[in-house]
C-alpha positions as CSV (number, residue, x, y, z in Angstrom):
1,X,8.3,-0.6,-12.0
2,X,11.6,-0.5,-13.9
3,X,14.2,2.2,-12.6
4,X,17.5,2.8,-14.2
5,X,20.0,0.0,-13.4
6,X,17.9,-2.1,-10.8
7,X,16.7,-5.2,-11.5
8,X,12.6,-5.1,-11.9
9,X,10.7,-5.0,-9.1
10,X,9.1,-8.0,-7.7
11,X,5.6,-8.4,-6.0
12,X,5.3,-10.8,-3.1
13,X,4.5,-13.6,-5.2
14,X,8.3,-13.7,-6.9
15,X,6.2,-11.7,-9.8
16,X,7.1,-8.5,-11.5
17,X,5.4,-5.7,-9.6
18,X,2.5,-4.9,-10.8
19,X,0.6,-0.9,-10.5
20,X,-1.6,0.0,-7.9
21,X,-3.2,2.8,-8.8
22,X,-2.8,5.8,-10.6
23,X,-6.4,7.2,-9.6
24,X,-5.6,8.4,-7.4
25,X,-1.4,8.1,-7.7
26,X,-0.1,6.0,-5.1
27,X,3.7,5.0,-3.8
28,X,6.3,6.6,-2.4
29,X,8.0,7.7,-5.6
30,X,4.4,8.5,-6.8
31,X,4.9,6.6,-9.8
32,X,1.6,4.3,-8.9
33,X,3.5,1.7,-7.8
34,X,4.6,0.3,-4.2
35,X,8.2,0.3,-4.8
36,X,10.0,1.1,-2.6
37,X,14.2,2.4,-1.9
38,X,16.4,3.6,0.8
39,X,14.9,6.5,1.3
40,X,11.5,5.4,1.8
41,X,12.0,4.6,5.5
42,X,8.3,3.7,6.2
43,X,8.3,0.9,3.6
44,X,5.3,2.1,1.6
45,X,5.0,-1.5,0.0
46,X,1.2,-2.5,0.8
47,X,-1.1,-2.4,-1.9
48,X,-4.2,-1.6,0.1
49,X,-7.9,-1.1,-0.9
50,X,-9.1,1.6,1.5
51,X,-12.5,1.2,3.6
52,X,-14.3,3.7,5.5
53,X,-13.7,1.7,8.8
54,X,-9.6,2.0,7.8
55,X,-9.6,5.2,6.9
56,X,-11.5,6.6,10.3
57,X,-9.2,4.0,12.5
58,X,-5.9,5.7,10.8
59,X,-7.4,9.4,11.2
60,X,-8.1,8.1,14.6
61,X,-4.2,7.0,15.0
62,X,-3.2,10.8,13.6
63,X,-2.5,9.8,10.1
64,X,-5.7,11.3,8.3
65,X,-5.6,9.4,4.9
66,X,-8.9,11.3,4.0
67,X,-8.8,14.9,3.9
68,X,-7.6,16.5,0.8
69,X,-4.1,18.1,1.2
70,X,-3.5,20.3,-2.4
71,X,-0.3,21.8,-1.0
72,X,1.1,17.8,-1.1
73,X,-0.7,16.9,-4.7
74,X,-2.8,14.7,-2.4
75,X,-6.7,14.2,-3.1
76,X,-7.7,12.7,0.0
77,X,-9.1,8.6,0.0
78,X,-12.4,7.4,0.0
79,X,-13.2,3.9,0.6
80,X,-12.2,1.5,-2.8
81,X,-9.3,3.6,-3.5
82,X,-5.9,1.8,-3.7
83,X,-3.6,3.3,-1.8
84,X,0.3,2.2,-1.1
85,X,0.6,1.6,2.6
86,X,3.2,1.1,5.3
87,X,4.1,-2.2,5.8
88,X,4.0,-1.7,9.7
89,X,0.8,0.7,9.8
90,X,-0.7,-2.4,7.4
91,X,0.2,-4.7,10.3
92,X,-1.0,-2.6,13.2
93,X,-4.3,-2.3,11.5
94,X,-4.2,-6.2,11.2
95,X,-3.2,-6.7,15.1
96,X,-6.1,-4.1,16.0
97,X,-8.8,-6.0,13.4
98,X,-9.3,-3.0,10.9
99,X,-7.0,-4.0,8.2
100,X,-8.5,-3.8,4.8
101,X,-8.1,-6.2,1.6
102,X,-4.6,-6.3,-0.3
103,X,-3.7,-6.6,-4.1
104,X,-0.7,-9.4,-3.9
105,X,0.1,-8.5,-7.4
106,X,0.6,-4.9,-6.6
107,X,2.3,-5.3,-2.9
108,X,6.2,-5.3,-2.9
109,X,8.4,-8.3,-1.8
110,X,10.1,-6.0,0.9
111,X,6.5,-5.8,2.9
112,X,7.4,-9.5,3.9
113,X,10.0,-8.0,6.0
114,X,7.0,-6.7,8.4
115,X,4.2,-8.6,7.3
116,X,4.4,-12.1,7.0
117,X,2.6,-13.0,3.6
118,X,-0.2,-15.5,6.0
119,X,-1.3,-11.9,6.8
120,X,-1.1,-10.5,3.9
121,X,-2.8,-13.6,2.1
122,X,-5.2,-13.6,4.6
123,X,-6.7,-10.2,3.0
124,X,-6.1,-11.2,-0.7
125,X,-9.0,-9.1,-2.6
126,X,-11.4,-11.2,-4.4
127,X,-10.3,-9.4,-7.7
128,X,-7.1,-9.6,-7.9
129,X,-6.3,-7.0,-10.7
């Protein structure tokens, strides 16, 4: 994603960023991207591909990824959807063995300051793309 006067993105690979998803729109700025600023303090830089055993663990945790919230623009997830994640939610779902698969072209450098990229690697999707 290119904003005015930054250098592009990169994707933790040294690539340019690639999109996430825009079905349904994803990323802090909500620009389908997991970019990330200053102001996003929970580092929404994980390019995750949601499962059904994810989405009930982080309901469980209190953050229900799956119920439709209109007044927020949000649809609600259903397992396949790609969904920008927090770097350090992404890494508690790891330490607690219900992390689901990552796009590395679509996951922001700045999740390697929480996740190291063994991790992250370590749930590469099959497809990456």
């Amino acid at each position: 994603m290119r904003h005015p006067g930054r250098a592009p993105s990169r994707n933790v690979r040294g690539e340019a960023l690639q999109p996430c998803s825009t079905d349904p729109m994803t990323g802090f700025f909500r620009d389908g991207c997991c970019d990330t600023g200053p102001m996003d303090s929970g580092s929404h830089t994980v390019c995750a591909v949601m499962t059904a055993e994810f989405l009930a663990h982080s309901k469980y945790l209190g953050n229900d990824l799956s119920t439709p919230r209109p007044e927020f623009r949000f649809p609600g997830l259903k397992p396949g959807d790609r969904w920008c994640l927090c770097a350090s939610r992404f890494l508690q779902a790891h330490e607690e063995g219900v992390a689901p698969d990552v796009h590395l072209e679509a996951t922001h450098e700045r999740a390697l300051d929480v996740v190291p990229l063994a991790v992250l690697e370590a749930y590469a999707a099959t497809t990456d793309g």
